[in-house]
MARGUKE-706507 format. One record per residue (C-alpha): residue number from 0; residue in three letters; x, y, z. Coordinates in steps of 0.5 Angstrom, whole numbers, plus 500, padded with zeros to 3 digits. Example, Ala and Ser with C-alpha at 12.3 -4.5 7.8 and 13.67 -1.06 7.14 Angstrom:
   num   residuo     u     v     w
     0       Ala   525   491   516
     1       Ser   527   498   514
***
This chain:
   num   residuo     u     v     w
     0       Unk   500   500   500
     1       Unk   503   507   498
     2       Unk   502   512   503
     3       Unk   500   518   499
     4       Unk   505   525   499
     5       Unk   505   532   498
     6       Unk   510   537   496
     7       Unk   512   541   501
     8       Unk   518   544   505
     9       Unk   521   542   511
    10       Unk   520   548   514
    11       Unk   512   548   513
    12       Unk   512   541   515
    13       Unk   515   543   521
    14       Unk   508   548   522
    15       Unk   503   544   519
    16       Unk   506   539   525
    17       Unk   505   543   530
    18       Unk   499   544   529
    19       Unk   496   538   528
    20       Unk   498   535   535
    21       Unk   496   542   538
    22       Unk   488   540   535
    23       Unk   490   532   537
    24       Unk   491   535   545
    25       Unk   490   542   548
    26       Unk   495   542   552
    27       Unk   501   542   547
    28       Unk   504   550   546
    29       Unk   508   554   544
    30       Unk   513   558   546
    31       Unk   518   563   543
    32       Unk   521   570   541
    33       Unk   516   572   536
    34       Unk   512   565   535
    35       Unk   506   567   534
    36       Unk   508   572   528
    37       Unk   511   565   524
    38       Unk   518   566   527
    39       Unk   524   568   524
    40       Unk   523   563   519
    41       Unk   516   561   518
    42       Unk   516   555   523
    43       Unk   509   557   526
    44       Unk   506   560   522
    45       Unk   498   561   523
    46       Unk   499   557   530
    47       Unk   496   563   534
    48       Unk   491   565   529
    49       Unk   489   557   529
    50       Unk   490   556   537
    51       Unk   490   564   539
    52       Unk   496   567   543
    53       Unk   494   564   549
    54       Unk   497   558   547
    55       Unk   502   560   542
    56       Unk   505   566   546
    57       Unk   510   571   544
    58       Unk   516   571   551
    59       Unk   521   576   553
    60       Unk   528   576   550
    61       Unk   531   571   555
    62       Unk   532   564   553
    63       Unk   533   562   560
    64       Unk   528   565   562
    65       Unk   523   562   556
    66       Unk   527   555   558
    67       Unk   525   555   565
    68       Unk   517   557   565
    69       Unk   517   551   560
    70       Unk   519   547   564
    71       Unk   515   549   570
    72       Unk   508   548   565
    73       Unk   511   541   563
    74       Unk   511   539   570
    75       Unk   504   541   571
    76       Unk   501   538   565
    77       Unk   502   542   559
    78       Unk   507   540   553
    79       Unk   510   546   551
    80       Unk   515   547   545
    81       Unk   519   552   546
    82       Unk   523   555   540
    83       Unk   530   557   541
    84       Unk   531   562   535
    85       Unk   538   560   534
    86       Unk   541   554   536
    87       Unk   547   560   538
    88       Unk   542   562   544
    89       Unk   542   555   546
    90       Unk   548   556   552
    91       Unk   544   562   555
    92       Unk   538   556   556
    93       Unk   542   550   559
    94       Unk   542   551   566
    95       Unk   535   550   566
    96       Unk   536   545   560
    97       Unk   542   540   563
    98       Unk   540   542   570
    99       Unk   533   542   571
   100       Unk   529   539   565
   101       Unk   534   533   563
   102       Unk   535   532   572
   103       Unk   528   532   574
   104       Unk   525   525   572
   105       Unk   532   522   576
   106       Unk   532   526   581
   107       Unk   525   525   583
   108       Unk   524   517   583
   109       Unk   520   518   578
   110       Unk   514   522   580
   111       Unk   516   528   575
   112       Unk   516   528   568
   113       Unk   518   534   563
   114       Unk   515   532   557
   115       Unk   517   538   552
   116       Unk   520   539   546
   117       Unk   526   545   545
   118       Unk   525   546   537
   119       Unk   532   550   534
   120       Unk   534   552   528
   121       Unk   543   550   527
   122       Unk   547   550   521
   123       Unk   551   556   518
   124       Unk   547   559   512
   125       Unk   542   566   510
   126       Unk   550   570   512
   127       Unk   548   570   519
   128       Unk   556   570   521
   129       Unk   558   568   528
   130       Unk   553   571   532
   131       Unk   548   567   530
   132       Unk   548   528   553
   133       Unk   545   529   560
   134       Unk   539   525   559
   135       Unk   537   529   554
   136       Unk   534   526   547
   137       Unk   537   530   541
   138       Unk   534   530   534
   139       Unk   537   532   527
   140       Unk   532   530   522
   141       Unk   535   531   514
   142       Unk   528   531   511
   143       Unk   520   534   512
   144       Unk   517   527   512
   145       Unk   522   525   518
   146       Unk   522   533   522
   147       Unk   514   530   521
   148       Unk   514   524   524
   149       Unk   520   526   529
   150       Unk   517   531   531
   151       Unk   510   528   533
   152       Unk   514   523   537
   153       Unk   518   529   541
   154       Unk   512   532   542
   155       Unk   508   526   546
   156       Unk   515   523   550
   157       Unk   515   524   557
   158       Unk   522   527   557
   159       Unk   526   533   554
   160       Unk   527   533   547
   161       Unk   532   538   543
   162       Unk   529   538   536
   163       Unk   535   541   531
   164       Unk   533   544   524
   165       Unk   538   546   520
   166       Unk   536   553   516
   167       Unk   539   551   509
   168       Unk   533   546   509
   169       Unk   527   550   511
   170       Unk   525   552   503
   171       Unk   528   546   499
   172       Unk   521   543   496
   173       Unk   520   535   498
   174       Unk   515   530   498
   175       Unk   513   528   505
   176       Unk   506   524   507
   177       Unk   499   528   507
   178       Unk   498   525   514
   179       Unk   505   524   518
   180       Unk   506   518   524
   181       Unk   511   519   529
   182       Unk   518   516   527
   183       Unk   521   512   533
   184       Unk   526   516   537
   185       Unk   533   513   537
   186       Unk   533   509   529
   187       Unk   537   511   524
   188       Unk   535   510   516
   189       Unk   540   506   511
   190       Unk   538   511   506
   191       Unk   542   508   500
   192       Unk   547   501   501
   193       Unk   553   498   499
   194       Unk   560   493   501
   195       Unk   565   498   500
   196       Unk   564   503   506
   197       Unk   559   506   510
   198       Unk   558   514   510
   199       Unk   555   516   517
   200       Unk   552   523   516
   201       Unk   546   528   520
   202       Unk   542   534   518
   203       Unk   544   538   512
   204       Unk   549   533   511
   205       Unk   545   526   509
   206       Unk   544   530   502
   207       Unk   551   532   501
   208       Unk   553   524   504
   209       Unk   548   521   498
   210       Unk   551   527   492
   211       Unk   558   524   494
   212       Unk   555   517   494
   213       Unk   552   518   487
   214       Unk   559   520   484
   215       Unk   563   515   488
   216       Unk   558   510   485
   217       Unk   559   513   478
   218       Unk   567   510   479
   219       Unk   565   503   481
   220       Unk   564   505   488
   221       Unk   559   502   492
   222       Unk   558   505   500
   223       Unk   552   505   505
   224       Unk   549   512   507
   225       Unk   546   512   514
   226       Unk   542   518   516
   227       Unk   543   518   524
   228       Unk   536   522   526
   229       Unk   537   522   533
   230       Unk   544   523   536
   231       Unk   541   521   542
   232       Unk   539   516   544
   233       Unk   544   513   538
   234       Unk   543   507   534
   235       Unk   549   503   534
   236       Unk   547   497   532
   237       Unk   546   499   525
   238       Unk   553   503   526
   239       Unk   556   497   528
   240       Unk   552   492   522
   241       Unk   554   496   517
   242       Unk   561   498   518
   243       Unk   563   490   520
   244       Unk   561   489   513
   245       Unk   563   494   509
   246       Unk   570   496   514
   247       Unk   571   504   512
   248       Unk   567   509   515
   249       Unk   566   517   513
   250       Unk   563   521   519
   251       Unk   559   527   516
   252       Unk   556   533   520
   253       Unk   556   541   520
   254       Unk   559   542   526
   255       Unk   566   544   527
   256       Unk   571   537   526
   257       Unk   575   538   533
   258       Unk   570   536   539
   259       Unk   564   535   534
   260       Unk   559   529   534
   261       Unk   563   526   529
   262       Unk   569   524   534
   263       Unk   564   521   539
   264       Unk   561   516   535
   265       Unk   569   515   531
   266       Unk   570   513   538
   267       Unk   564   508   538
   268       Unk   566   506   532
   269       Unk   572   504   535
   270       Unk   569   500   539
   271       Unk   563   496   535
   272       Unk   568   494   531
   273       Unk   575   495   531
   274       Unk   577   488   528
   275       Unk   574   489   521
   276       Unk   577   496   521
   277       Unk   580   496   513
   278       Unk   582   503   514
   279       Unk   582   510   519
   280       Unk   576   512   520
   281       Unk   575   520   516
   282       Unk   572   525   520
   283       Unk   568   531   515
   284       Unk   566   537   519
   285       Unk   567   545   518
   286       Unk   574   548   521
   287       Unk   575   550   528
   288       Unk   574   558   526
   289       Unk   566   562   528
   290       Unk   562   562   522
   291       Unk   564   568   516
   292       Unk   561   573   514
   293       Unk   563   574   507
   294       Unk   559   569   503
   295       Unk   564   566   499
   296       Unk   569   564   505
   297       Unk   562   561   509
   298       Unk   561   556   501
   299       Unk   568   555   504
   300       Unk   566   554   511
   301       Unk   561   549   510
   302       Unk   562   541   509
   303       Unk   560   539   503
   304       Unk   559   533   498
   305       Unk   567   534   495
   306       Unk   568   533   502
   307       Unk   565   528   503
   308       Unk   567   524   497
   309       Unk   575   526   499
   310       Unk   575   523   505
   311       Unk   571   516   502
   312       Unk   577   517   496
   313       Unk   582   516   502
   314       Unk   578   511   506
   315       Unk   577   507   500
   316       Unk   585   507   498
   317       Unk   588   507   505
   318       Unk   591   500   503
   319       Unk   593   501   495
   320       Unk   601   503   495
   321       Unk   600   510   493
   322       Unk   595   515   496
   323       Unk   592   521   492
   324       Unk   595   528   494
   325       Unk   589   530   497
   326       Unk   588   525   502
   327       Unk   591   528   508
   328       Unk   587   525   514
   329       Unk   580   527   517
   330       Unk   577   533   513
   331       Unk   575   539   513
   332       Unk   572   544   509
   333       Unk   575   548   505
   334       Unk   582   543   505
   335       Unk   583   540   499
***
């Protein structure tokens, strides 16, 4: 049975999703600077002429302030969704977050739950410069159709979720379903499959992953593309199945390489199967430097599918007699 599908846009699928478990339960709203406008990018447009601004409230500049007051309407029967407008902003929030939302479960026996839902928008794009595990779950969907169903589940857990949107895939016109379902929470997608490496990527990054894997298919090359969709909880069983087959590994985000995602799952990579490793592990990630102003050094900054791809050419000739010049080690964008 096929499900029907529409074209949309991430974005509108992110609005369309918080109004359809606001309709399925009153007690979901929405809080956030300029929420009941739309948002800086349209993510909650026509939420508060729908439901009324009594549920999708416009707060002070103050995200911890915002964080805290939803964490008390959590505790006290309501599921808030609270947008944090850049993920820059998310530090001013994280001693409600870390200390308070992702404790209080554990630290009351059980008797408290905090079912809310922390919706921010990553990723460097829009020329926006530099300014713009703790029990939490962390969601980074690289679609509409999974932002839909990964939302709907965030919304109904019992516990804290931080929904990741990457900007630059707001406005990219897709086919999701006329009518989500929730997607489980902590289940990674094998979006393309193949023996000779597997290419580990999230967000922005999975269609980047899938353009290198294009070109490197083109060249006889053959790799499984694995969208993670959650950071955590994380799916190490697939990682570990698919790397034990195919024994080379590419790692793939847009945050900074040193001290990113990327080298916390290369370490449990290391561990789930050191002993079918072929090749060193490739880490493709931005430089350690703020974002730039300038657009043509943030093209530069941002990983992509050259990236990508040279980190796989790497992998894949680690163990023929000579390397490409270009194959230094991990990858950062704008290296070559």
């Amino acid at each position: 049975m096929t499900r029907e599908t529409t074209e949309t846009t991430f974005v509108k699928t992110i609005a369309s999703t918080l109004a359809l478990a606001m309709r399925a339960d009153e007690h979901v709203i929405v809080l956030g600077e300029d929420v009941a406008e739309g948002g800086p990018y349209t993510a909650t447009a026509g939420l508060s002429e729908e439901f009324g601004r009594e549920r999708v409230r416009n707060t002070p500049i103050s995200e911890g302030t915002v964080c805290g007051v939803a964490i008390g309407a959590a505790q006290a029967g309501f599921r808030p969704v609270v947008e944090i407008m850049y993920i820059d902003f998310i530090t001013l929030a994280l001693d409600q977050l870390v200390n308070q939302a992702a404790k209080a479960h554990f630290m009351s026996g059980g008797q408290l739950s905090v079912p809310l839902v922390l919706r921010t928008q990553g990723g460097a794009s829009g020329r926006g410069a530099a300014q713009h595990s703790q029990g939490l779950k962390v969601v980074m969907p690289s679609c509409a159709a999974d932002a839909a169903g990964l939302l709907l589940s965030a919304i109904a857990d019992p516990n804290p979720v931080v929904f990741v949107e990457n900007k630059s895939l707001y406005f990219q016109r897709e086919q999701a379903p006329s009518a989500p379902t929730p997607l489980p929470i902590g289940q990674a997608q094998l979006l393309r499959s193949g023996n000779d490496l597997t290419i580990i990527a999230t967000s922005r990054m999975v269609g980047e992953s899938l353009r290198a894997a294009q070109r490197l298919a083109d060249e006889g090359v053959e790799v499984d593309v694995i969208d993670l969709r959650t950071l955590l909880p994380l799916d190490t069983d697939a990682i570990g199945r698919s790397v034990s087959r195919t024994g080379r590994a590419v790692v793939a985000h847009e945050a900074i390489r040193i001290g990113g995602f990327g080298a916390e799952l290369t370490a449990q990579i290391q561990e789930l199967a050191f002993d079918f490793l072929l090749a060193p592990i490739q880490r493709v990630g931005a430089p350690f430097t703020p974002v730039p102003l300038s657009p043509q050094l943030e093209d530069a900054y941002r990983p992509d599918a050259d990236d990508v791809y040279a980190a796989a050419r790497f992998a894949i000739e680690w163990d023929q007699p000579e390397v490409p010049a270009y194959a230094s080690g991990s990858t950062t964008a704008g290296e070559s």
